[in-house]
N, C-alpha and C positions, 0 to 999 in steps of 0.2 A: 504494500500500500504506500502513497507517496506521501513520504513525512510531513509534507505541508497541509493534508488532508487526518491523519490520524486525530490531531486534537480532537474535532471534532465528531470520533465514534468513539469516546471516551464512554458515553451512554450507552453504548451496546452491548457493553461487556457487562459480564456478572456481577453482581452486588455484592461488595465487602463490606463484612460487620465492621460498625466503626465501636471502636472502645477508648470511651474518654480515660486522656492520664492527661499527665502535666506534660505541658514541653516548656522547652525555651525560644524565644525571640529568635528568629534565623539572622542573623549579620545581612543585610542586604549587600551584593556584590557590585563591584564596580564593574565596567567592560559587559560584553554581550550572554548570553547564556550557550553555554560548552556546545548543545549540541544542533546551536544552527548557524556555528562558525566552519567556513570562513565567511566572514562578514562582506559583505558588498560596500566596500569602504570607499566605492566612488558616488554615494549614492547614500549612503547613512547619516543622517542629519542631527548633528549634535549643536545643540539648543547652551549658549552662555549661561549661567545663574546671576552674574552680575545685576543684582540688583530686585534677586530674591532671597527669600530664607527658603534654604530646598537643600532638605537632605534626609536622610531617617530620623523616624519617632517611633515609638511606643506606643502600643493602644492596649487599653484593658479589655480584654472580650472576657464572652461568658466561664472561661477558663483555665486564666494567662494571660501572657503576655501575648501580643500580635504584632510583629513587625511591619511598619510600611512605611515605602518613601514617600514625602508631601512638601512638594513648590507651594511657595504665594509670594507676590509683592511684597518687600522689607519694608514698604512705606505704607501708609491707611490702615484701613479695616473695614470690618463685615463685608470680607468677599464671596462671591456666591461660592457652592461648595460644588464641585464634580468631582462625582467617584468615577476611579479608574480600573478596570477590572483586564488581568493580564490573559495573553496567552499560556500555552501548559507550562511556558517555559520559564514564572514565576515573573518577577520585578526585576529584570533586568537595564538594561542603559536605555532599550527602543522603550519600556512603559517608563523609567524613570525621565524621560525626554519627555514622550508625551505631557509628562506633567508638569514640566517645565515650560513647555510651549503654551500650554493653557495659563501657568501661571504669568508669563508675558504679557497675557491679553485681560489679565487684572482677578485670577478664580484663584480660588485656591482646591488645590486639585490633591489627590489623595490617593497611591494606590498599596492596598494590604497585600501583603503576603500571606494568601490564604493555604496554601499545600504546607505551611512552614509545622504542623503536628505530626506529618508523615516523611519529612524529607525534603530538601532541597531540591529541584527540578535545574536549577541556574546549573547545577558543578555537574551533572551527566549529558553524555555525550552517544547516551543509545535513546532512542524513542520510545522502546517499548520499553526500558525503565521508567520512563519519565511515566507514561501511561499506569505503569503500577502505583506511583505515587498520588495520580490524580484521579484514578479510580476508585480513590479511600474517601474521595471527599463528598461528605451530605451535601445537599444542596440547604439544610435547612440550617447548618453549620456555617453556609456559605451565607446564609441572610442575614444570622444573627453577627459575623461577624461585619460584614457591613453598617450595619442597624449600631456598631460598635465605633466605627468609622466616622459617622452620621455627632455620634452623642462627642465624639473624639473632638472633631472638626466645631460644633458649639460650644464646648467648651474654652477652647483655643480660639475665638474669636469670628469664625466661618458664621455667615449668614446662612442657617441651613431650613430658610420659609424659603430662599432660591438654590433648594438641589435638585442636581439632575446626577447623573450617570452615563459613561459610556463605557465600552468593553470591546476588546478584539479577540476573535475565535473564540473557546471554550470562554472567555469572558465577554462575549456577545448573546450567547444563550442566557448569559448570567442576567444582563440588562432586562433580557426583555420578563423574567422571573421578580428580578427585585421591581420593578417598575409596577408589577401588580401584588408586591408582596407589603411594601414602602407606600402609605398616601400621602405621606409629604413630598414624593419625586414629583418636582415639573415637567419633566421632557428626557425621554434614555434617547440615547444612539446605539445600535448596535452594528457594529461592524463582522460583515459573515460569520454571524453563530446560528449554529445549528436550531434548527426549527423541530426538527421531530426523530424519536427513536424509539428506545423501550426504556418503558417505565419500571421502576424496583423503590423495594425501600430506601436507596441511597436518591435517586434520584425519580420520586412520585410523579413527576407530571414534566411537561414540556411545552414551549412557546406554543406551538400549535393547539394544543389545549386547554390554552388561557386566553386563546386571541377573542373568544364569544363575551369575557368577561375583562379583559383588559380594558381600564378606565383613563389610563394615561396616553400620553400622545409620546411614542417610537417610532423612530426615524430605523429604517432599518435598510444597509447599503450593502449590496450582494454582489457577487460575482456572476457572469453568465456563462465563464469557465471553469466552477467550479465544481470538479469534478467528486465533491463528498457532500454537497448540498444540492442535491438536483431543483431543476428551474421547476418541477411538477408542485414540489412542497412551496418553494415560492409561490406559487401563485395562488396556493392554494391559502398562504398565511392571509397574502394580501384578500383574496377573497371575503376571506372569515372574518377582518377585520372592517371589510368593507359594510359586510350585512350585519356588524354589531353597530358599526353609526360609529366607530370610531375612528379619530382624527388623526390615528398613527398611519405614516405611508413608506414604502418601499422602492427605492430607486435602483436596477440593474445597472453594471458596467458590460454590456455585451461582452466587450474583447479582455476584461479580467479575470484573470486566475483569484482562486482563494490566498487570500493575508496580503491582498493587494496596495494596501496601506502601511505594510511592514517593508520600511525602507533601509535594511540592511538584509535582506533576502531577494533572491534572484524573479521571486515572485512579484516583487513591487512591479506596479505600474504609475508612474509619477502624475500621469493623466487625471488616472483616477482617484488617486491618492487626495493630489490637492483638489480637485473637485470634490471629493468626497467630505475633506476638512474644512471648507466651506461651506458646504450643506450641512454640516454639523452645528458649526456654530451661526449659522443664521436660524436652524432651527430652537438650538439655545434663545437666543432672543427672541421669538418668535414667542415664548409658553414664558419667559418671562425669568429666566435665569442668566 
């Protein structure tokens, strides 16, 4: 199967019992995650902090401790809050970028380390490891540590009456979940996360299954080459959402591959990329974040 597609049949595999212990905070890593180097370094966009506060923090979840990087402007306050949810490949330099770029444009931006109870995903350099790792994780683990993120960010000063959400691959499915989990979210993005698969105790339900009941407005940007998200469940998301009367819409790249927005892999399309990043953040303003 083609490593750029795995993340996202992360749901198809068998459900493992999760068993709460204690863990420790994982170190967030500097440089790219092991196993999608070598990096496309003519084409990887690293983002100054000059003139943010952006670097790891601490968050208390239901548990422990939870590690995530979080950019914002060193100057003001009560910036709107966007959560940032990672590929399998945890919080590496492209999501800790991410968050930097948003915090340039005045958010303060926030992404956890959520695989950090089973493993590091950043320091392996095999896929189907990384899959064992991200196949431990509940989805309901995965709300509440968000919802952790959320109390993190008000705390610290985040305006979070203006959050929203985005997420790329295995954290695009995330979006469109916490979006209907969350009623304080304004507006998710989900960048090509999976729409539908099999349900288990780890993971109960699926975007396509909440599209009748989804109440928030999702921007959801897909590939028309991607070859682990077929265009039938697209249409069919958009469909579902259409006959619920809701305001979330879905934009294809014909000519893009999946993780087309991941600009240190071969798969980036820059086209689509930055068009995509602006339909991101127009829809941010749009709902009021």
């Amino acid at each position: 199967m083609n490593k750029d597609h795995r993340a996202d049949f992360d749901s198809l595999l068998p459900a493992v019992p999760f068993t709460r212990r204690d863990f420790v905070a994982t170190v967030l890593a500097s440089g790219f995650a092991l196993a999608v180097r070598p990096v496309m370094a003519q084409t990887a966009i690293i983002t100054d902090p000059q003139g943010l506060n952006a670097g790891p923090v601490k968050i208390k979840a239901a548990d422990g401790e939870l590690a995530a990087y979080r950019a914002e402007p060193n100057k003001g306050a009560n910036f709107p809050v966007i959560l940032v949810v990672s590929e399998i490949f945890g919080v590496h330099e492209y999501i800790a970028d991410v968050c930097r770029r948003l915090a340039k444009l005045g958010y303060l931006a926030i992404a956890p380390e959520l695989f950090s109870r089973y493993g590091d995903p950043k320091k392996l350099s095999s896929i189907d490891e990384i899959i064992k790792i991200v196949s431990k994780v509940p989805d309901a683990q995965v709300m509440s540590d968000l919802d952790a993120c959320v109390a993190w960010s008000k705390a610290h000063g985040g305006e979070t009456a203006r959050l929203a959400i985005t997420g790329f691959c295995w954290g695009g499915r995330i979006v469109w979940l916490y979006s209907a989990h969350n009623p304080k979210v304004k507006a998710g993005v989900a960048w090509y996360g999976r729409l539908n698969g099999e349900t288990n105790e780890r993971t109960p339900t699926q975007a396509l299954a909440i599209a009748a009941t989804l109440k928030k407005p999702v921007l959801g940007l897909y590939a028309g080459q991607d070859q682990g998200i077929p265009q039938t469940e697209v249409e069919k998301m958009r469909t579902a959402l259409k006959q619920a009367g809701n305001p979330s819409e879905i934009h294809v790249y014909p000519d893009a591959q999946h993780a087309f927005h991941a600009d240190y892999r071969p798969s980036y399309n820059k086209a689509a990329a930055e068009d995509g990043w602006q339909r991101m953040l127009l829809w941010f303003k749009k709902y009021g974040v």
